[in-house]
C-alpha positions as CSV (number, residue, x, y, z in Angstrom):
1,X,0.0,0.0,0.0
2,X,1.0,3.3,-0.6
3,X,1.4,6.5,1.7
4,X,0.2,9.5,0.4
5,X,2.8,11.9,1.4
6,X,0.5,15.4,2.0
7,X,2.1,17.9,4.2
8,X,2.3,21.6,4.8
9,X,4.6,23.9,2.9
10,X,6.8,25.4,5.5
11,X,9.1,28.6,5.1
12,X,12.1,26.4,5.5
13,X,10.6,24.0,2.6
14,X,10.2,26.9,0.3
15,X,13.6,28.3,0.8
16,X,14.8,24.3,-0.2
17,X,12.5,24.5,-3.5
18,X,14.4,27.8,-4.2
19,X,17.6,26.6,-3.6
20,X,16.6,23.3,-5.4
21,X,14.9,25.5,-8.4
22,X,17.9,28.1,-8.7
23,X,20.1,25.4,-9.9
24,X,18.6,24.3,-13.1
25,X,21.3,24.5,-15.6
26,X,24.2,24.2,-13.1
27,X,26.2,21.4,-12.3
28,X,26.0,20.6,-8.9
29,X,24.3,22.8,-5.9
30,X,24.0,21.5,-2.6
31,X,21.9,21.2,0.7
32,X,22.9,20.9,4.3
33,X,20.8,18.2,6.2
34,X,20.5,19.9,9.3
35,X,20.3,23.4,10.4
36,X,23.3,25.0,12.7
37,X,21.4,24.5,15.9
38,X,21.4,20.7,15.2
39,X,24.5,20.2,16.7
40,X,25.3,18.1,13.6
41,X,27.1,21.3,11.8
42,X,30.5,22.0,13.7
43,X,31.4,25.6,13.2
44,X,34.8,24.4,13.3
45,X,34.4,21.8,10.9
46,X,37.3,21.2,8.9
47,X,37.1,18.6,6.0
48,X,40.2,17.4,3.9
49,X,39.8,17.4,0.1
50,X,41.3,16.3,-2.3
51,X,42.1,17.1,-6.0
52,X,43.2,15.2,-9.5
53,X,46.2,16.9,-11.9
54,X,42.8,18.6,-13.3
55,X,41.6,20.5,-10.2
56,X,38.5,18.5,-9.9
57,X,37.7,16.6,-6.3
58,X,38.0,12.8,-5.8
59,X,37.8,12.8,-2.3
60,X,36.6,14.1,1.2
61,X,37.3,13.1,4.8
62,X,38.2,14.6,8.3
63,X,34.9,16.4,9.8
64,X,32.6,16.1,7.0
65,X,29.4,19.1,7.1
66,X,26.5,16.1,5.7
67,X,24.8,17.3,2.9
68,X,23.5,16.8,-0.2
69,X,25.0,17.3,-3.8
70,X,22.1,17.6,-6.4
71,X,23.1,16.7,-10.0
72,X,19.8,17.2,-12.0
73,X,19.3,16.0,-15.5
74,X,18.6,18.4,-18.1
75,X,15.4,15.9,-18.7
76,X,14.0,14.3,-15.2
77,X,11.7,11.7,-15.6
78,X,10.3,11.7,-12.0
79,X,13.0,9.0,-10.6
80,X,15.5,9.9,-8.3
81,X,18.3,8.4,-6.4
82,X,20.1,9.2,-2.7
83,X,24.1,7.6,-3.7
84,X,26.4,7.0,-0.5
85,X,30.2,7.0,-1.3
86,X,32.6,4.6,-0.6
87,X,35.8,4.8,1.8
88,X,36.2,2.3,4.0
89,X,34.3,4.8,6.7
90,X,37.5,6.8,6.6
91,X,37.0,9.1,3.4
92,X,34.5,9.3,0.5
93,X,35.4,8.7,-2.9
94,X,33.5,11.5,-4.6
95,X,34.6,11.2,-7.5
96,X,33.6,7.4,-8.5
97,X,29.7,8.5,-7.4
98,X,30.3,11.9,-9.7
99,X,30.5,9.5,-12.3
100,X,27.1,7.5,-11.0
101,X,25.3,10.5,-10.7
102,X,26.7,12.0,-14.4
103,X,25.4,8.5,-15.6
104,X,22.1,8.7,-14.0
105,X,21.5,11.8,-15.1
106,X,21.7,10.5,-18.8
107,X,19.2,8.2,-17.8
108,X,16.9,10.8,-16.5
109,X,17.0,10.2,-12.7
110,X,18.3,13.0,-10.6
111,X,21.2,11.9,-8.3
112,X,21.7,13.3,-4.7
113,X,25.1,12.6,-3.5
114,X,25.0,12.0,0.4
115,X,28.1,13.9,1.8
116,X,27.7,11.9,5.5
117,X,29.8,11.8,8.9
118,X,32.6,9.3,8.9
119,X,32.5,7.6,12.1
120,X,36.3,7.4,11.8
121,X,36.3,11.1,13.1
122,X,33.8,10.5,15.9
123,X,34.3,9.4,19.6
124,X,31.2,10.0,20.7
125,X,28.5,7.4,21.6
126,X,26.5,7.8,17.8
127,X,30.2,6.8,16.6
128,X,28.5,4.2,14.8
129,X,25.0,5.5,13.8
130,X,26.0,9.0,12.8
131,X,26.0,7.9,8.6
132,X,22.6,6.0,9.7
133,X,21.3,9.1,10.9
134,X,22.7,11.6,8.1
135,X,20.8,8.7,5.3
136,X,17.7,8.6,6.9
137,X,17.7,12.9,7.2
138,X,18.4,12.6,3.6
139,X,15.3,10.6,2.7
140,X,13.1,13.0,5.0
141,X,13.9,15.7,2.6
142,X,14.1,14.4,-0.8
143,X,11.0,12.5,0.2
144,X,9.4,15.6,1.8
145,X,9.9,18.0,-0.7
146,X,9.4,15.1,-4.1
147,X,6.6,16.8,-5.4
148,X,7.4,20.3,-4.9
149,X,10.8,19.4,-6.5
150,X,8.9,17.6,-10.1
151,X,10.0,14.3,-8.2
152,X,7.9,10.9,-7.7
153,X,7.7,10.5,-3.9
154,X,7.4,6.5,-4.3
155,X,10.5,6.5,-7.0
156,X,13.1,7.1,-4.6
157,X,16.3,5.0,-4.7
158,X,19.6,4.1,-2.4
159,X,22.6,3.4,-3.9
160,X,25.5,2.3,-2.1
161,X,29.6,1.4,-3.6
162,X,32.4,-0.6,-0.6
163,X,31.1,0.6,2.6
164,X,28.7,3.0,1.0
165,X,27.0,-0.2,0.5
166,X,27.3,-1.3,4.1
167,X,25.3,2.2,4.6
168,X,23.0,1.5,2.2
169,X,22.0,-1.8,3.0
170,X,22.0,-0.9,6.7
171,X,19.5,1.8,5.7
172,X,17.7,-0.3,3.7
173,X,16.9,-2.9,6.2
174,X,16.7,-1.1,9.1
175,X,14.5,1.7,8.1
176,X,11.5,0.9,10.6
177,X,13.9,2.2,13.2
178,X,14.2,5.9,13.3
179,X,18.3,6.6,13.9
180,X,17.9,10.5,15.1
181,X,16.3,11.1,18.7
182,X,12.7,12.1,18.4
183,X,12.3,11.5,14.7
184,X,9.7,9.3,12.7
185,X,9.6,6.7,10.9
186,X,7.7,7.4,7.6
187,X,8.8,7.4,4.5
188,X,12.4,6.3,5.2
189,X,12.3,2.9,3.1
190,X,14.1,3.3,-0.3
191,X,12.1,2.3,-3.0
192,X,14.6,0.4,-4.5
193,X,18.6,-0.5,-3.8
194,X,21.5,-0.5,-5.4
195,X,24.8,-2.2,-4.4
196,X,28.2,-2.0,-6.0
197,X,30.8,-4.3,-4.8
198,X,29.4,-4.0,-1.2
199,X,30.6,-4.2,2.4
200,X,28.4,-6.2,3.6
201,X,29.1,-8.7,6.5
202,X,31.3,-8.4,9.8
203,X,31.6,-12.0,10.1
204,X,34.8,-13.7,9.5
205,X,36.2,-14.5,5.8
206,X,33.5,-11.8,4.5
207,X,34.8,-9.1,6.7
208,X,36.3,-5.5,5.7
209,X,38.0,-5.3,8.8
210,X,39.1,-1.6,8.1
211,X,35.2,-0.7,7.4
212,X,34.4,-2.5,10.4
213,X,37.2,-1.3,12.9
214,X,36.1,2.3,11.5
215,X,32.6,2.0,12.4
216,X,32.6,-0.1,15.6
217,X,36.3,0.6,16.8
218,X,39.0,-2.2,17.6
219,X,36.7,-4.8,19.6
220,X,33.2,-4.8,18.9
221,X,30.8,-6.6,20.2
222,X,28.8,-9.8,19.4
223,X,25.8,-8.0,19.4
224,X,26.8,-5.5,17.2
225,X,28.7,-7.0,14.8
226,X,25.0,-8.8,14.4
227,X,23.1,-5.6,14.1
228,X,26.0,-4.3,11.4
229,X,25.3,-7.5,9.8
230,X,22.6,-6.1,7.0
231,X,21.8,-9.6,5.4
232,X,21.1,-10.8,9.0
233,X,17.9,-8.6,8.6
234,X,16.7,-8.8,5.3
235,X,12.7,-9.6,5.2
236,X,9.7,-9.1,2.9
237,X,9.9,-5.3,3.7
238,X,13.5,-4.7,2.0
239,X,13.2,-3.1,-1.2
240,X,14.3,-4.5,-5.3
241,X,17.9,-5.2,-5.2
242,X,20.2,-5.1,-7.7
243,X,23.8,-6.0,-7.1
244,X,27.2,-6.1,-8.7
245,X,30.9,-7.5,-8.2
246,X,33.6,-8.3,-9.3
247,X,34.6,-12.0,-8.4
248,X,38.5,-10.7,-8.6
249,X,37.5,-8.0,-6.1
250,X,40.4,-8.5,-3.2
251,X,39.0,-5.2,-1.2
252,X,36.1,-6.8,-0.3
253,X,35.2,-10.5,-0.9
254,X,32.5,-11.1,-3.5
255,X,30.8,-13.2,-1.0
256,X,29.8,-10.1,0.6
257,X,26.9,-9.7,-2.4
258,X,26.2,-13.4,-2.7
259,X,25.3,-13.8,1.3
260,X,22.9,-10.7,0.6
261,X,21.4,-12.0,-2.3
262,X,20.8,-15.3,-0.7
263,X,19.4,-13.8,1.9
264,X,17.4,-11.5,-0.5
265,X,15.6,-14.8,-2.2
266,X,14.9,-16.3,0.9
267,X,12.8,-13.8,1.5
268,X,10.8,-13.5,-2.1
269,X,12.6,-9.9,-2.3
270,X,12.9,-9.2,-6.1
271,X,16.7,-9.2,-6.6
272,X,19.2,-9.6,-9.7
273,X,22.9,-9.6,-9.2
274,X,25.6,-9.6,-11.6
275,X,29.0,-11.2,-10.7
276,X,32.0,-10.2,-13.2
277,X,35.3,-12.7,-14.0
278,X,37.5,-9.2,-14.1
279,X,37.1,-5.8,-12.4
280,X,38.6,-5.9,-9.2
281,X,37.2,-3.2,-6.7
282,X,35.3,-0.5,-8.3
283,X,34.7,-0.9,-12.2
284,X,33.2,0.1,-15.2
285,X,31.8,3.2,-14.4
286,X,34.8,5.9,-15.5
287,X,33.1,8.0,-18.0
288,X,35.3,7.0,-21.0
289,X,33.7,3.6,-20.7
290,X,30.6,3.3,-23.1
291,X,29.1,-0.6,-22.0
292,X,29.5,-1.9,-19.0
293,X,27.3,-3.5,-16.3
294,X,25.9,-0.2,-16.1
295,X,24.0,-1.5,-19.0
296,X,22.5,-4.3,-17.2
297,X,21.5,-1.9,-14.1
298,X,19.8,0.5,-17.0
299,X,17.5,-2.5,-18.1
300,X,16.8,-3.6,-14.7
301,X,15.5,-0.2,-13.7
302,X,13.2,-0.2,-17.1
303,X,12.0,-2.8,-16.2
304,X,10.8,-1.8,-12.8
305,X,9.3,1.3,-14.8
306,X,11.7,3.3,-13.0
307,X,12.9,5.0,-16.8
């Protein structure tokens, strides 16, 4: 069943849908998720980028603002998609989901890059939920403001690449649980979900142990590496999947897709994945390459009606 998502315009909304609005034409504008007040946005917040031969940025870390990069199509066709980086938790590799979104854009969907707290910079006690919370904040206000924007409210995907898969798959099947203090629930679930050569298991000979030791520090638990485990909660509820690896991949074991896929099935979750001979960690989506897997992932999503 669907939710009809009818709400109020609020002053802060409409300043979004001019910020959102005053952008068409331009590459990239961007969003903070959370006002100053939050106690999210550090006023001392120093992040570390860094930059290719041709001045353009590949990757973030150190004490990240979240936000949102918009890249918008010069054609939308209603879909979009929230895209978390990948980085072992440590950095983001903005320039491998520049290429996503650049690619989704051809396809019609607008892309919102999550720019999200890296736990590796955290000591406090939402060390390890901080990326949850900054996800599910970005799904409140794509979500919230879908219409106003020219965007399908129940077209709303999750992609995630390395441990911006972990995220996304945590996300993905933990969305009945609301991560930030006070919050709700609603409208959290992606509508569908995308994994590229995954993190996905903290168990042992699946493991990224520098994701892991990141997120839940040198000697976590039992109980959490279970509750980090995403596959461990897959259900009826978790949305499409599609996956994709690499079975040369030695960052992160291909097994890491297989055990969600399984898990995926066994719960009658529509799912496709795609495993590869060649590619190692992070392939075929550098913008000189015409055919790729990428082609696979654009007739799954027309299939699903989502182009």
């Amino acid at each position: 069943m669907r939710i009809k998502y009818i709400k109020r315009i609020t002053i802060v909304e409409i300043i979004l849908l001019f910020i959102f609005q005053s952008v068409i034409g331009q590459d990239v504008s961007e969003i903070k998720l959370y006002k100053n007040k939050s106690g999210f946005i550090s006023e001392r917040s120093k992040e570390i980028k860094q930059y290719d031969k041709s001045n353009r940025l590949t990757h973030i870390s150190g004490d990240v603002v979240p936000r949102l990069l918009i890249y918008k199509p010069t054609k939308a066709n209603g879909t979009s998609i929230i895209v978390c980086p990948g980085g072992g938790y440590s950095k983001m590799n903005v320039e491998n989901t520049r290429y996503i979104a650049e690619r989704f854009n051809r396809l019609g969907i607008t892309a919102f890059v999550l720019l999200y707290r890296l736990p590796i910079n955290d000591t406090t006690s939402i060390k390890s939920i901080a990326a949850l919370q900054d996800v599910q904040q970005a799904f409140r206000i794509v979500r919230g403001n879908a219409l106003q924007w020219g965007l399908s409210p129940y077209k709303i995907g999750l992609w995630g690449s390395s441990a911006g898969g972990h995220l996304a798959a945590m996300a993905a099947t933990h969305s009945s649980i609301a991560f930030l203090s006070g919050a709700g629930t609603s409208g959290l679930r992606p509508d569908f979900l995308i994994l590229a050569w995954p993190v996905i298991s903290f168990r042992e000979g699946l493991v990224h142990k520098g994701s892991m030791k990141n997120l839940l520090g040198k000697n976590p638990s039992e109980e959490q590496i279970a509750f980090y485990c995403p596959d461990e909660w897959v259900d009826e509820n978790t949305p499409p999947t599609f996956l994709v690896n690499a079975e040369d991949d030695k960052s992160v074991p291909v097994g890491n897709s297989i055990c969600f896929f399984k898990a995926l099935k066994k719960s009658n979750v529509p799912a496709e994945l795609h495993i590869y001979e060649n590619g190692g960690h992070g392939f075929g989506i550098a913008p000189e390459i015409k055919d790729s897997w990428f082609s696979q992932l654009e007739n799954w999503l027309r299939n699903r009606n989502l182009i």
